[in-house]
N, C-alpha and C positions, 0 to 999 in steps of 0.2 A: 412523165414528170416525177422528179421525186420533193419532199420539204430540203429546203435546204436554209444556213444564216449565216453572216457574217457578225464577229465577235466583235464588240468595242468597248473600252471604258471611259466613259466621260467625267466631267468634274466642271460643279457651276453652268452645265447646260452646256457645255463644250467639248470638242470631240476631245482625248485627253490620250489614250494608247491605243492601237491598231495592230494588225500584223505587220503595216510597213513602217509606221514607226521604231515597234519593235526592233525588225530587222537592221534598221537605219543605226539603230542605236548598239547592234551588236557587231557590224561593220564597223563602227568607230570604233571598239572594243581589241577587233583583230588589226585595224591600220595603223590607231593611233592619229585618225587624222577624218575630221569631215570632211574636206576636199579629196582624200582616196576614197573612204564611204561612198560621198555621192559619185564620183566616178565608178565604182563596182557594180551601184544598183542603176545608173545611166539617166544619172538625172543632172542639175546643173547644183552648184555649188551653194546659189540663193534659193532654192529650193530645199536644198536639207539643210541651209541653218534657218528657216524659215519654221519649218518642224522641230528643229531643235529647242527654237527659242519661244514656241506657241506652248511645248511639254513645261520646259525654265518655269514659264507665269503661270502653270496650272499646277505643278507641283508643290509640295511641300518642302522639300528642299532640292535645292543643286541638282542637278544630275550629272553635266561634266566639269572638269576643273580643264584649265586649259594656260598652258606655257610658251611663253613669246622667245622666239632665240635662243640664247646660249647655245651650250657645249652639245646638246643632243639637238638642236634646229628647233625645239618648240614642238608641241602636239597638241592631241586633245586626249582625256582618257575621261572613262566614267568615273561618277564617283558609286561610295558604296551605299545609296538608298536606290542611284540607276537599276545594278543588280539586282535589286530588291523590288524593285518595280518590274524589271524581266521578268524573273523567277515566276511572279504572282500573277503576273499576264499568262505565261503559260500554264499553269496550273488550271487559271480559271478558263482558258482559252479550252482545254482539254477537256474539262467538264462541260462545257457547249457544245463542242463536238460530239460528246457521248450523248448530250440532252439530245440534240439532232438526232442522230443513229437512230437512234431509240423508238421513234417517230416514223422514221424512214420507210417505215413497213406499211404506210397510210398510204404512201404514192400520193395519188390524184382525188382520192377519195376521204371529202371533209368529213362523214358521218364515222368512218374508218377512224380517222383523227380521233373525233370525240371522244370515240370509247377507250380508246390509247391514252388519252390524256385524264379520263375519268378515273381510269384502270391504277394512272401513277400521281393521281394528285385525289385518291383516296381518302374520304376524312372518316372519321367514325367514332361513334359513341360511347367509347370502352373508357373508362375515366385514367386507364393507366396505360401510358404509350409511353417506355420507360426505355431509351436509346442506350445503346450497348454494341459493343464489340465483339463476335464472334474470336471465340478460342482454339474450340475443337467443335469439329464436326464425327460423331459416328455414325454408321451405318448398321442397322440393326436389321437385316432383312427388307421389311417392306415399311420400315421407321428411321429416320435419321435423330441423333436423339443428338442438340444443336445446344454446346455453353456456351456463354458467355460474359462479358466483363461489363461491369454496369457504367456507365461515362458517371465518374465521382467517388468509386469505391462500390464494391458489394456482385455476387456472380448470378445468375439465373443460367435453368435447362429448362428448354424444351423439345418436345418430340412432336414431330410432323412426320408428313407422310416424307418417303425419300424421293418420289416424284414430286412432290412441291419443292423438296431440296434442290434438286435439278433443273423445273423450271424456274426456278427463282436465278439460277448459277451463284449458288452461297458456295462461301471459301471462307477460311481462316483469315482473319483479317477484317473483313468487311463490316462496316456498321450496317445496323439493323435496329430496328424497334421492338421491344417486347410488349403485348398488347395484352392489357390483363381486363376482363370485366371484374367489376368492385365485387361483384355477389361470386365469383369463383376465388376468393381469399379467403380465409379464416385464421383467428387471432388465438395465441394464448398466451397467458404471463408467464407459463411453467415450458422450460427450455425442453421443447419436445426429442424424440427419440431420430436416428438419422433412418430416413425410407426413401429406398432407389429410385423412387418415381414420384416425391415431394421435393420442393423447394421450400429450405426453411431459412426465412431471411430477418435476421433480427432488428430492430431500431427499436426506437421511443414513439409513446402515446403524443401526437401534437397536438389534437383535437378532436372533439367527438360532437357531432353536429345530431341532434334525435328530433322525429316525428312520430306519432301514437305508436307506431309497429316496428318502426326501424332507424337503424344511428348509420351513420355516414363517419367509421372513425380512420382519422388519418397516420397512420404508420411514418415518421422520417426515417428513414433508411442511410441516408447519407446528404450533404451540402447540398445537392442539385435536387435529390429526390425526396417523395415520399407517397408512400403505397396509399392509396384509400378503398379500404374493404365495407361493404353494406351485410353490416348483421341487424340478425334480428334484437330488440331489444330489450330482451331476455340475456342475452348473451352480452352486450354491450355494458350492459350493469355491472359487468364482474371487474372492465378495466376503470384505468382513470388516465388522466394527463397526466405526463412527466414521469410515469412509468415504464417501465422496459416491457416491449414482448414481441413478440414474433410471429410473421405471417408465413402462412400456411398454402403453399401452389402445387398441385399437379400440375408437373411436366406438360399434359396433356391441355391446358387449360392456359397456354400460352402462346398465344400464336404469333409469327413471325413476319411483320411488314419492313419493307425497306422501300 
């Protein structure tokens, strides 16, 4: 046995796009006609406008426009949210199919599953899970040392082992999370020196939340983000809100979930 699923997207509790739907609707695309359509896929003519006109009520707009007589005999064609309804069906169709795969390696065995699913729906307690885009990958020996682009503005590196690189199958391209704990950050107002193996990411003080020993200050980085490092509060005394400064990461001190 292996997992296996069928892809659908509904709308108002109703079944809404399918694969044969789909299909049905990409066949009208090539004939120019639901009567050729349903002939191709061998079904009967009340039956795909049955489908046709079940998608009409659930959609948001139109999907075919459709012409009576004249000089070309009349057809049907999509219109261009149909397209846009395709497109998106298989996108997300694709990404089903990988979620499946992915799984595939449980077979028959539910406890197998579990840890497969524990493995990729992962939560954890690191206050910064800061999504980004891989740039470049190096390979440094027995280190892969992994940029990336922050989703909003702004770059981080980090260095993992090259076998985590590996089993991961990270590429150029691929989103990824950057996972920082708050107490592996450190803050300073003074525009520190560039070091091969720090990350120096600058924003503004947003807030600084203190309890007897320690402050909780929040670094914005950019629109989407902002860093929050745990200092001591000794050291938290020195900034303020609406300040500039810059947080402080080794490389090694970030680790890479996808």
């Amino acid at each position: 046995m292996k997992i296996d699923g069928r892809f659908w997207l509904t709308k108002n509790d109703k079944s809404f796009l399918g694969a044969g739907r789909i299909e049905l609707l990409e066949k009208i695309a090539q004939t120019g006609s639901i009567n050729a359509a349903a002939k191709e896929m061998k079904m009967s003519y009340k039956a795909a406008w049955e489908r046709i006109n079940s998608m009409n009520e659930l959609a948001d707009h139109p999907i075919i426009n459709r012409t009576i007589g004249g000089k070309g005999g009349g057809g049907t064609t999509l219109t261009e949210y149909a397209y846009e309804l395709i497109n998106t069906y298989k996108r997300l169709n694709e990404l089903h199919r990988q979620f499946i795969n992915r799984f595939s390696e449980a077979g028959d065995n539910p406890e197998h599953l579990a840890q497969i699913l524990n493995r990729h729906f992962l939560t954890t307690s690191a206050r910064n899970q800061i999504l980004s885009t891989i740039t470049q990958i190096t390979i440094n020996q027995i280190h892969a040392i992994i940029s990336m682009q922050i989703a909003g503005g702004g770059t981080l590196t980090s260095s993992i082992t090259a076998k985590s690189a590996e089993n991961m199958h990270l590429s150029v391209g691929n989103e990824v999370y950057g996972i920082i704990k708050s107490s592996d950050i450190s803050l300073t107002t003074q525009k520190p020196q560039e070091d091969e193996n720090t990350n120096i990411v600058e924003g503004t003080i947003e807030s600084i939340l203190s309890n007897k020993t320690h402050s909780e200050v929040s670094l914005k980085i950019n629109e989407k983000y902002a860093l929050v490092a745990l200092l001591p509060n000794e050291e938290a005394k020195l900034i303020q809100e609406g300040q500039k400064a810059y947080a402080l990461i080794n490389y090694s001190k970030i680790i890479i979930g996808s």
